[in-house]
N, C-alpha and C positions, 0 to 999 in steps of 0.2 A: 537551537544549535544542533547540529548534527556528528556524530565520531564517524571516524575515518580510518578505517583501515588498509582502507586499498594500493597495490602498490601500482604506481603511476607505469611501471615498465611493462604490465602488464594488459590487453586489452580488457576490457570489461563490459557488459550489456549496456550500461550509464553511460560509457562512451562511443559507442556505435550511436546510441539513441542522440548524445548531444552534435553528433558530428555528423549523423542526417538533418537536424533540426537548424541549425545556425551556426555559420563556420565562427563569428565573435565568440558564443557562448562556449565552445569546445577551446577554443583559442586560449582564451581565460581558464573554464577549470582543466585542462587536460595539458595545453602547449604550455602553460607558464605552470601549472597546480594553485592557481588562485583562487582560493574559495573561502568567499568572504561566508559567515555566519551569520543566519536569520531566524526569526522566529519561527518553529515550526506550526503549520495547522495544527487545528483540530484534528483531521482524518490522519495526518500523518503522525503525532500523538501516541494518539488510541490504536494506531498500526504498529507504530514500534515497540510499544507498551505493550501490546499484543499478540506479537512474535516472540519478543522475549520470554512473557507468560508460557507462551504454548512450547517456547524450547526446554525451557527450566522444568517444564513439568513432567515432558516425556525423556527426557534425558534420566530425570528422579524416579521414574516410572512409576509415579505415584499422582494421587489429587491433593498435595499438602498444599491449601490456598495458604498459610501464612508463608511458607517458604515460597511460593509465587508471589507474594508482595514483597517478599524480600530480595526477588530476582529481577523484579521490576522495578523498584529501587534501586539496585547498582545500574539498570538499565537509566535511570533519568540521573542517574551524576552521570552518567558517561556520554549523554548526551548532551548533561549541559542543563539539562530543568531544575537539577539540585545541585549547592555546592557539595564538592568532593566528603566534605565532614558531614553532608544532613544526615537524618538522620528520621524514621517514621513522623516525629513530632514537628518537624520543617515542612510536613506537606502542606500546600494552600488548599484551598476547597478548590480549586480547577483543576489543579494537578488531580486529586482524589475523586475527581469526577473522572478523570480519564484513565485512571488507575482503575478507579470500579467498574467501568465502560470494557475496558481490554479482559481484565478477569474476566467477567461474565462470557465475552467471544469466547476466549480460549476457552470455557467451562464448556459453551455450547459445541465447541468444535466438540472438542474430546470426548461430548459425549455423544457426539453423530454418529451412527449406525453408518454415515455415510463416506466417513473418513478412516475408521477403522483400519491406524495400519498397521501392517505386518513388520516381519522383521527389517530393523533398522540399518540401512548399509552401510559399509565401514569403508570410511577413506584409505588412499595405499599409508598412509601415517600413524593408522588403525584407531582413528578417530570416529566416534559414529557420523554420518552424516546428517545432525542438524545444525543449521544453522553457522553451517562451517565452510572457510573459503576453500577453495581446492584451485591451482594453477597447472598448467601444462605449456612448455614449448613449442614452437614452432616445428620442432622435432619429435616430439612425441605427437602430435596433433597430426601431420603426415604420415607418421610407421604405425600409430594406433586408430586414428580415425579417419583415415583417407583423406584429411584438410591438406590438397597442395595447391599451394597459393602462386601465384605467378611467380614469375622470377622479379619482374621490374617490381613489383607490391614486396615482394622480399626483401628485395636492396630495400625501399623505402623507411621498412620496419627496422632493419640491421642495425643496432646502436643505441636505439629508439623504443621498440616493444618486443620481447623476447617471445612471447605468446600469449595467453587468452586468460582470465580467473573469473569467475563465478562461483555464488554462494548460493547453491539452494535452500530453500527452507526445510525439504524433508525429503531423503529417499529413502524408501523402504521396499522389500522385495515378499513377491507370494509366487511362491512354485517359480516359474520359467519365468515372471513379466517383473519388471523396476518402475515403479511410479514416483514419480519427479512431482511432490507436490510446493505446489504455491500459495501462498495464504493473502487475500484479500479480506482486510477489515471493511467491512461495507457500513453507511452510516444514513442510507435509506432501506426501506425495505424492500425494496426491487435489488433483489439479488444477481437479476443479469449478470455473466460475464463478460469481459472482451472476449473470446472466445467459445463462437456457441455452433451447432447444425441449426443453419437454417433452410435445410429441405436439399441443399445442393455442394458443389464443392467446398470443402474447407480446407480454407487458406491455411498454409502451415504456419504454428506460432514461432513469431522472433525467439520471445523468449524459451519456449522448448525447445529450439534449434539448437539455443546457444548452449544450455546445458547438456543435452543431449552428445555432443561434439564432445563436449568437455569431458565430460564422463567416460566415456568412450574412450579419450587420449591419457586419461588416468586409469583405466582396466578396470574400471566399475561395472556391475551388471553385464560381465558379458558373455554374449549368447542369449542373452536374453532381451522379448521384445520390451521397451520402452515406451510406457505410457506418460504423458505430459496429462497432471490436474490440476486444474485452478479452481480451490476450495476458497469459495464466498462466503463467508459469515454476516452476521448482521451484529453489529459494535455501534449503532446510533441510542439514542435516548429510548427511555418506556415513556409512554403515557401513563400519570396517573388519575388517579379520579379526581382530583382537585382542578385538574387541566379542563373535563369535562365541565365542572361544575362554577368553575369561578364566570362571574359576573362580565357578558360580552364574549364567553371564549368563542374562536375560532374555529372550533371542532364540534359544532354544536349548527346544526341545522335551523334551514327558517321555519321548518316545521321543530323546532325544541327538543330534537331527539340527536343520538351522536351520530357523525358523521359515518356511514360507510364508505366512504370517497379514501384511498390510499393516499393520491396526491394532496387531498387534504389534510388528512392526517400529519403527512410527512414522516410520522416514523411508526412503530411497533407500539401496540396496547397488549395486552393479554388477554384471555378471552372472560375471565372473570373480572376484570376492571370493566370491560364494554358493557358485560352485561349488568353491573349493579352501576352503571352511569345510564345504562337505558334504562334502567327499573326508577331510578333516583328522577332521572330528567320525565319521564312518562308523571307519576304520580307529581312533578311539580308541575304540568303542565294540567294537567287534571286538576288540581288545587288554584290554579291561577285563574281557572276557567269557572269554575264557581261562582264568581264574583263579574264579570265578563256581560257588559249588557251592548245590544245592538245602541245602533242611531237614534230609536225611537225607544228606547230606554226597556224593551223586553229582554228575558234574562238570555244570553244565547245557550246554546246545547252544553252541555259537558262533556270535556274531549277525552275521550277514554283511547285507548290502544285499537285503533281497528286489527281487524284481522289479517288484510295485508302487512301492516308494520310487523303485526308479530309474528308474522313469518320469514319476511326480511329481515327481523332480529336475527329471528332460532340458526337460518341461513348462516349469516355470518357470524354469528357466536362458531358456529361448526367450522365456518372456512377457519376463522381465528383458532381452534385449536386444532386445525390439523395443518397450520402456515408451516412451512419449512424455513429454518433459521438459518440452513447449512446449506447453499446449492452448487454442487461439482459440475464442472464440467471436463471432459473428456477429451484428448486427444494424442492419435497412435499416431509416430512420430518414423515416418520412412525415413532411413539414413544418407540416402542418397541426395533427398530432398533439403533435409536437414543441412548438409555439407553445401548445397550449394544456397541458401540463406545465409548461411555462415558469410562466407566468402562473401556475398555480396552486403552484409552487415559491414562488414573490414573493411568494403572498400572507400566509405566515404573519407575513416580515419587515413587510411594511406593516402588519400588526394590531400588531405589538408596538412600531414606530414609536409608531404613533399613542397607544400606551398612554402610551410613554415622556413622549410630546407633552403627554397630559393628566394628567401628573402621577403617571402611575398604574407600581407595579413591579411589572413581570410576575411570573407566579407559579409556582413549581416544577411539575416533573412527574418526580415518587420514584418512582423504580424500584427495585423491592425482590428480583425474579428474579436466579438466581445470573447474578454477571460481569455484573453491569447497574453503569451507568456513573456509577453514585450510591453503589454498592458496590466495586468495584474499584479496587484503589489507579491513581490518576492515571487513571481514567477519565472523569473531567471538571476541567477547566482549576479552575473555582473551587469545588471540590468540598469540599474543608477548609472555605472561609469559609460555605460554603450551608450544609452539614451542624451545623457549630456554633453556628448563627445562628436554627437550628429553635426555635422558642419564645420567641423573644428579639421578635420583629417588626424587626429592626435589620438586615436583610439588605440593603437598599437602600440606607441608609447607611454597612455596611461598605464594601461593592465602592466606594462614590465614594472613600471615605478612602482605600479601597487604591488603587485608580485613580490618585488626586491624589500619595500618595507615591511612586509609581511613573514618574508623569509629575518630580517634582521628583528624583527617583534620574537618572533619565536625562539630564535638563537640568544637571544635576552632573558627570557625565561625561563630557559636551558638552565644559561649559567648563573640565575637566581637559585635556582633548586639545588644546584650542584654546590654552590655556596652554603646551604645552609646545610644540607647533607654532609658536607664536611667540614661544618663549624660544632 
């Protein structure tokens, strides 16, 4: 399950993005606020779990790992992985897999040379900004960030959305420049981002647009240039030696040695595990060969470590300890450019406003390519009611009936609480 803070009158990055993706799915969580609850992943998990860590810690501006497990705990009641009463001794071993998965990120973040930030910026509410939502109007969005939106796109919003809110994860300033960072938990060890130089123009990022604007129509950072970063971490599994060594592993060569393959691997070893699982895996291979006789029953050679392998070890043992856990990526964020991203983010919400406006129910956009969000389980919030609704023309009237029992669920629970608070 996921919490929710957001206020619906507000635009948000989540809805730009569901209101270019498929006018049903914006219909449901955005025109009705229908949002059924699902299990979350893994990466999503280890991400929230993650964030939290990394805010609770610099906010304490300290490395207290107990008081991070205690922040990440209010973090999973309020998400819904623990009831409201658990309590440390409630955790299952999954949960504390993903609990020890996110500590460790934010350990490695924090301790990047590469993230290193400076002073923390302070919202107009004199709040630091991590981790904190911040809104601006339509009005202030014009007088402070040059955002002027059409007229006709204005009527549409009038009533509707008052203007724009985003949360970034972390802004922090050095000298003249504001850096808008973003945290991605990564759970392979290819740290790519969506955002990289690849030799030629780059594209301006959505989401540095979006805060960029934002920021700007709230009097953050200004005068100063704004740097957008999206700081990668690596939050997947270790390999340990046991993975090496158990019987048939997968990480183990047809020559009997471990694998240097990445995509084999799939995740992070350390460089002292590889190398006492090559040292382990070499002398059983050596011991196995001993005994080892041709067709014609002569003994065969004893396979010792050639000199190539052990070079290819020494190799990656070295790549392995100079792997980068943390990888940034960069981007200067022209305002001009930013403003009109913006706007064209807005526009798809204002066309399906105004659909909503004339009666009209916006209309799916099926994706049928593998792990598209029309196929993957819980890859779209109203993905059950769309999909079974295909042929019926009733999809408009479902989401309100769900919508309306949904809002009467909640009004239910209202006034259970409020019952016992005043018994």
């Amino acid at each position: 399950m996921q919490a929710d803070d957001r206020d619906s009158r507000y635009v948000s990055q989540s809805e730009t993005k569901d209101a270019h993706d498929c006018g049903v799915r914006w219909f449901g969580s955005w025109g009705l606020n229908y949002r059924p609850q699902h299990p979350e992943s893994l990466p999503q998990r280890v991400g929230s779990l993650g964030h939290a860590a990394l805010a609770g810690s610099m906010l304490s501006r300290g490395r207290d790992w107990a008081g991070t497990t205690a922040v990440m705990l209010d973090e999973a009641k309020k998400r819904g992985y623990l009831k409201p009463d658990a309590t440390e001794d409630d955790i299952d071993d999954d949960l504390r897999r993903d609990m020890d998965a996110a500590a460790r990120a934010a350990e490695l973040m924090l301790s990047s040379l590469d993230f290193n930030p400076g002073a923390i910026a302070i919202a107009p509410d004199g709040t630091p900004l991590i981790e904190h939502r911040i809104r601006a109007t339509w009005g202030m969005l014009a007088k402070h960030a040059g955002l002027h939106l059409p007229d006709g796109m204005l009527r549409v919003f009038h009533g509707q959305r008052v203007g724009m809110e985003g949360q970034p994860d972390i802004c922090h300033e050095y000298a003249r420049t504001l850096y808008v960072d973003d945290f991605k938990m990564r759970q392979q060890p290819d740290l790519g981002g969506t955002i990289d130089d690849l030799g030629g123009p780059i594209l301006p990022d959505l989401q540095g647009s979006f805060y960029k604007v934002l920021l700007k129509a709230v009097r953050v950072g200004i005068g100063k240039e704004v740097i957008f970063r999206q700081l990668n971490v690596y939050a997947g599994a270790w390999l340990s030696l046991d993975d090496f060594l158990a019987d048939g592993s997968s990480y183990v060569t047809s020559h009997g040695l471990p694998s240097r393959d990445d995509k084999k691997l799939g995740a992070c070893v350390t460089a002292d595990v590889w190398a006492e699982a090559w040292r382990t895996l070499v002398e059983r291979r050596r011991v196995e060969s001993t005994n080892a006789v041709t067709t014609t029953g002569k003994p065969k050679p004893i396979r010792m470590a050639s000199p190539a392998e052990m070079r290819d070890a020494e190799d990656f043992i070295d790549t392995l300890r100079r792997q980068k856990l943390v990888h940034v990526v960069e981007q200067r964020l022209d305002h001009t450019v930013c403003v009109e991203v913006v706007r064209d983010m807005l526009a798809p919400v204002a066309g399906l406003l105004a659909q909503v406006s004339a009666g009209i129910v916006p209309g799916r956009n099926l994706r049928t390519y593998r792990n598209a969000p029309c196929s993957r389980r819980f890859g779209c919030p109203v993905q059950d009611q769309c999909i079974a609704s295909i042929g019926t023309g009733q999809i408009g009237d479902t989401l309100r009936n769900l919508a309306a029992d949904e809002i009467r669920r909640r009004l239910a629970v209202l006034g259970t609480i409020a019952e016992r608070e005043l018994a």
